[in-house]
N, C-alpha and C positions, 0 to 999 in steps of 0.2 A: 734563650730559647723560650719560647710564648709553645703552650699546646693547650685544647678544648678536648675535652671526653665526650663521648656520646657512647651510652650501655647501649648494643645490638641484642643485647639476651643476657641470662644469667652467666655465660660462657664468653660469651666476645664485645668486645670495645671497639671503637674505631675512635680514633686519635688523629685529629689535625694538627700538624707540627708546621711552627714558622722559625726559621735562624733569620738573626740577624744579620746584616752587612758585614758584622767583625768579625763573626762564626765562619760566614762564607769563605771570604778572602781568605781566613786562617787558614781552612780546609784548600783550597785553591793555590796558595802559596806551599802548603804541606805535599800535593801532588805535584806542580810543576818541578819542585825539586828533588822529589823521587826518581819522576822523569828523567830527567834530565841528568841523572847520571850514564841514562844505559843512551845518551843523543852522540852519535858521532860526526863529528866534522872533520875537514879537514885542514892542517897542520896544526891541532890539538889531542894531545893522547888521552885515551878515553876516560872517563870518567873525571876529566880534567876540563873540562869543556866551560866557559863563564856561564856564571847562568843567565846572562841578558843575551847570549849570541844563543844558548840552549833552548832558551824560549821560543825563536823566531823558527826550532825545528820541531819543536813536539806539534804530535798530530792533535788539533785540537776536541775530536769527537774524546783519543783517550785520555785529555785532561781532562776533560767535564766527566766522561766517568768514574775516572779516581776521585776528582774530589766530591761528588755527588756521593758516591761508595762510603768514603771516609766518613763526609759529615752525617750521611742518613746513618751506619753506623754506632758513630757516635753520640748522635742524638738518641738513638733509639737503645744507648745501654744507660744513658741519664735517665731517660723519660723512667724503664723500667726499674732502675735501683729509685728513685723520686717515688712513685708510684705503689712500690713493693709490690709488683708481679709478681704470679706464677706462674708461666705460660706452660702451656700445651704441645704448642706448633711454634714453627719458623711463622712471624707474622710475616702478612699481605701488607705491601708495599706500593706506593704509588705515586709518584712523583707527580704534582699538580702544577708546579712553577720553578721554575730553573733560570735564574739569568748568572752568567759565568763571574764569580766573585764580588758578586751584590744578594741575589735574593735564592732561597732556596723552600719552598714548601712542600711537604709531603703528606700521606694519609696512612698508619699504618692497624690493619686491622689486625687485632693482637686476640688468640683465642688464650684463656684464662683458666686456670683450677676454679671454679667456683665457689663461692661462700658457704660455709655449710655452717648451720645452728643446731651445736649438739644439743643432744638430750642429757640429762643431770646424770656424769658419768657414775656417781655416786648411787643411786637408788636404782640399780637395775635388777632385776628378780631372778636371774639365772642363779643357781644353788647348784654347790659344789658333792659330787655324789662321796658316799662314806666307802672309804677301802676297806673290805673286809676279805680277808685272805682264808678258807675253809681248808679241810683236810682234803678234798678232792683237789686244788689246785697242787697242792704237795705230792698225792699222789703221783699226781700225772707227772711232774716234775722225777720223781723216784723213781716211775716206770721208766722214764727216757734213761735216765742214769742206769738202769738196768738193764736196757735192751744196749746199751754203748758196750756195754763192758758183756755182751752174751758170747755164750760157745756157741758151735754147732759138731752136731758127730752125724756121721751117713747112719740112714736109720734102713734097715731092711721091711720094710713093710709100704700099706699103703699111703697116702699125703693126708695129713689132716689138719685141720685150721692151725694157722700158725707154725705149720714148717714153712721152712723156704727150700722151695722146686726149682731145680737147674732144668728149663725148656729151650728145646729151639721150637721156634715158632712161626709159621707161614700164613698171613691174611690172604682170604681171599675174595673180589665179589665178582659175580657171574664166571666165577671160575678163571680169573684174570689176576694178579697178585698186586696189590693195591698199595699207595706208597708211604710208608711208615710202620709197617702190618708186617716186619719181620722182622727174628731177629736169632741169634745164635746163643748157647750157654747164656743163657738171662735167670738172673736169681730173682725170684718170685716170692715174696712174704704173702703166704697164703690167709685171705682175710685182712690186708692191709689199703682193699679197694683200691687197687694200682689202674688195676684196667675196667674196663666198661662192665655195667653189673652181667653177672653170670658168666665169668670168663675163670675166675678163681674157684669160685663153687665145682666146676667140672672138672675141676685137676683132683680136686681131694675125692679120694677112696681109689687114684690110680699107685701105681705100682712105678719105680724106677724102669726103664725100658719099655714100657708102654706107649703105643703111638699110637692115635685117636683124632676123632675132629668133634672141633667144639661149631654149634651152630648157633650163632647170634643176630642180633638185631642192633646197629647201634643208635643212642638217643635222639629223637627228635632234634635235641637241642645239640647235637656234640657241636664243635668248631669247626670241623671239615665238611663244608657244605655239601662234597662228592661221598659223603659217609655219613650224613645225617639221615637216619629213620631207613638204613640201608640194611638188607640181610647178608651176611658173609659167612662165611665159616674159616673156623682156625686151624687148619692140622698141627696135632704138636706133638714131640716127641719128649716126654718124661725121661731126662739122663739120671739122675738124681734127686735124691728126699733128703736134707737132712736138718736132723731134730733140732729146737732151737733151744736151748738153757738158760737161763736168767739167774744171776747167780742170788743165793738169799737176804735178803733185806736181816739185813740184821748189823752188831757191834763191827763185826769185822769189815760189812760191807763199806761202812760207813767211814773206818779207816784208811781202807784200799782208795779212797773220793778222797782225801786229804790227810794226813798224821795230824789235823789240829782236833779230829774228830774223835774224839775217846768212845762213843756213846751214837750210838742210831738218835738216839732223839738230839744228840747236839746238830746233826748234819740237819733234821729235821725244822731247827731252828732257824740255822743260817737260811737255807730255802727259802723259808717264812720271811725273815727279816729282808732276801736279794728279791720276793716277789712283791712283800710290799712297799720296796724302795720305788719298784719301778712303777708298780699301780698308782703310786702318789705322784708320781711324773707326771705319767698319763691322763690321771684326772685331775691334776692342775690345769696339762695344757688343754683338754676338752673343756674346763671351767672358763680357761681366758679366750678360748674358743666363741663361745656360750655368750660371755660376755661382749666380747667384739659385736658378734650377730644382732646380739639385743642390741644394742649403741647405735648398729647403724641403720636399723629395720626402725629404730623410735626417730632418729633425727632427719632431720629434713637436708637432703642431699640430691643433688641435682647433676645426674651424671652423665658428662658431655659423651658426644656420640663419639668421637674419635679413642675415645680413651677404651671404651666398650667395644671396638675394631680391634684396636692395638691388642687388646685384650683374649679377644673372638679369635685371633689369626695365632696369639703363641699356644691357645688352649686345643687350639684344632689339630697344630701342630703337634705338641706334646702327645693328646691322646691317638694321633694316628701314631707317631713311636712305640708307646706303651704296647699299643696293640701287636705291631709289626712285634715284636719283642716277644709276646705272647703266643705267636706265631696266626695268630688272627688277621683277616683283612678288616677295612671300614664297610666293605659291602657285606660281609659276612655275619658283621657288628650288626647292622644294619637289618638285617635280615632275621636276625637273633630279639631283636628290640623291636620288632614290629614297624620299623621307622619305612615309609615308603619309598623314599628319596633324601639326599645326603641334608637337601635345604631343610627339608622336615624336623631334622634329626640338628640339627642347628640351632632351627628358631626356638624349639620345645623342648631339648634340653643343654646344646654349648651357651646359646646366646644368655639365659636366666642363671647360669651357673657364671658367665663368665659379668654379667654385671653387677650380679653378689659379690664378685672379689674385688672388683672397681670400688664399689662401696664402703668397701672392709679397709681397703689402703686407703681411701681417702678421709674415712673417720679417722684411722690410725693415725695417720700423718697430720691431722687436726691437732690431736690430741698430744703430739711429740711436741709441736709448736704450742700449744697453748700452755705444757708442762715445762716445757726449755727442757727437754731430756739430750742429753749427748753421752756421747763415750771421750775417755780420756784415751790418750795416749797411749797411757799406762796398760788401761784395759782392755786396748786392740792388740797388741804389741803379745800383748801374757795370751791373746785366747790365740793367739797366730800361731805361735810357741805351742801350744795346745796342739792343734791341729797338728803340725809341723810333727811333733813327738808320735804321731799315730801310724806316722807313716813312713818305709824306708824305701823304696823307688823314688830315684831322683827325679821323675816327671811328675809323677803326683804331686813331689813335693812344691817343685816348680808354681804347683796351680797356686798354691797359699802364699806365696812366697812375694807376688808384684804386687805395685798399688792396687791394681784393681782388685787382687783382691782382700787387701785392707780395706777398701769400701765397702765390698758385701759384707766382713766381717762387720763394720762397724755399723751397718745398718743392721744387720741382724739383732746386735747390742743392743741397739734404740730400740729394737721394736720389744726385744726382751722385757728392758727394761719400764718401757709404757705398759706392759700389757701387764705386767707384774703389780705394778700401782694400781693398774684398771683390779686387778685381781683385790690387792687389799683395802682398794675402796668399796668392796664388795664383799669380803669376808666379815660376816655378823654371826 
């Protein structure tokens, strides 16, 4: 096989390929006896057929397609293991000469990963922020633990910050009852900014058995574009107050949270030590983050437009889910972001978000090859078992359990472990 290169761009090649006479015929001989098993004649049982009476039956357009098939094919997974492609796309194909088990040329235009020239992964300036864990973070940690574990007793008086009020409750706008805007025995943590502002404020100083209406405005901004910057009123009927108790922070409390805690300040500790496990997590991965960004905002990368599509179409995809989920439309979104039209709201922010992440995989994936990083066996196998332990639904488990997804595993691995090195060629 004889082939000539010609670069179309940083991204695409086009490749003239020529087979020889001995390539042809091989391919030629490798199809008619393919054929020629499914040629039926008669008094020969089938697939029993000679193959010099088999020949004078096959259709010859579908021999020249098979073995045209065959040898471009074949040709074309030499040329790219010869070569060390990375493609993109199914290349563009074109048959420029065909004569039936003599001469075969073709032209295939092959789009590529592009070359990229990192930046010295070594000297990047992103700095790793310092975890400092304060008595407020513990606090708030304490409160939570204290509001799990709270009483409540019915209190006879009026509501005030911080009881929870059993309400039913009726929205309404233009005097019409509006959908989402009611509800039956709803326990209301008074001051917990559950509901839109001023909706909480007007319970407190009522009375159990009190029925009243609250008069509201909701925000400009809410989510329900038929209730944004809208006036309603709420009738509600106070069934119940009752007082909320937190029990006291102290030795015992701290016992009741686990028997290893002899001591309020021991439970205090472990806090301290569970909050700054996670914070050193967190600002590793923002660090390797950090550095990714840098690596790939300094090197010169050249990111093909297909790959920026591929990209554009799962990002659009995803963030209309999220939304949906949220219970948000994209018009809504849309309208909330000031975007005028969905293409606005594409070019100005999916499209520059989604070539940032083009970028980021294509440094990465530089940088797995340029390190030879892999995972072993060993340490696909152990994080799968991982997974696999988290979970007891046999469908979930299912997900972890095929090749595929040992693949995701094992790329997640690589990328771990690249970004990890990228990390400690940067910690100074």
């Amino acid at each position: 096989m004889k082939h000539t290169r010609k670069d179309l761009s940083e991204s695409k090649i086009e490749y003239k390929v020529e087979l020889n006479e001995e390539e042809v015929k091989k391919h030629h001989d490798a199809a008619t006896k393919k054929l020629a098993r499914d040629v039926k004649v008669a008094g020969f049982r089938a697939g029993h057929v000679p193959l010099e009476v088999a020949t004078k039956h096959i259709d010859p357009v579908k021999l020249a397609d098979e073995a045209v098939n065959n040898a471009v094919n074949t040709a074309l997974i030499e040329l790219i293991q010869a070569e060390k492609l990375r493609l993109l796309d199914r290349p563009d194909i074109s048959v420029t000469k065909f004569v039936p088990a003599q001469v075969l040329e073709f032209t295939a235009v092959i789009e590529i990963v592009p070359q990229i020239k990192l930046a010295d992964p070594a000297k990047l300036k992103a700095k790793k922020e310092k975890v400092e864990i304060g008595d407020k973070e513990i606090n708030d940690v304490l409160e939570r633990l204290q509001k799990n574990d709270k009483e409540k007793a019915e209190a006879k008086r009026e509501a005030k910050d911080g009881d929870e009020a059993i309400i039913d409750f009726t929205g309404l706008k233009d005097g019409v009852e509006f959908d989402g805007g009611k509800a039956t025995d709803y326990p209301l943590t008074l001051g917990s900014k559950s509901f839109i502002p001023g909706f909480e404020d007007a319970i407190i100083g009522h009375k159990a058995g009190d029925e009243f209406d609250i008069p509201l405005t909701f925000p400009k901004d809410y989510g329900a574009k038929d209730l944004a910057g809208k006036d309603v009123i709420f009738k509600i009927v106070l069934k119940k107050v009752n007082e909320v108790k937190l029990p006291e922070l102290d030795d015992k409390f701290a016992a009741k949270i686990s028997p290893e805690f002899k001591k309020l300040d021991d439970l205090k500790k472990d806090i301290k030590s569970e909050l700054t496990a996670r914070a050193e997590q967190e600002t590793q991965k923002k660090f390797e983050d950090d550095l990714l960004d840098e690596l790939a905002e300094k090197s010169k990368v050249t990111v093909p437009e297909i790959l920026i599509n591929d990209q554009l179409e799962a990002s659009e995809r995803n963030f209309t889910a999220n939304l949906m989920y949220q219970g948000v439309s994209l018009d809504q979104y849309l309208e909330m972001n000031k975007f005028k039209t969905k293409e606005e709201w594409i070019e100005k922010e999916l499209k520059p978000a989604s070539e940032k992440m083009v970028r980021r995989s294509m440094v990465l994936a530089q940088l797995v090859d340029e390190w030879k990083i892999s995972a072993s066996t060993e340490e696909i196998e152990a994080k799968q078992a991982e997974l696999l332990a988290q979970y007891n639904d046999p469908k979930i488990k299912s997900q972890f359990a095929n090749d595929e997804a040992k693949s995701r595993i094992e790329q997640k691995l690589i990328s771990d472990k690249t970004l990890q090195k990228l990390a400690e060629l940067n910690s100074k």
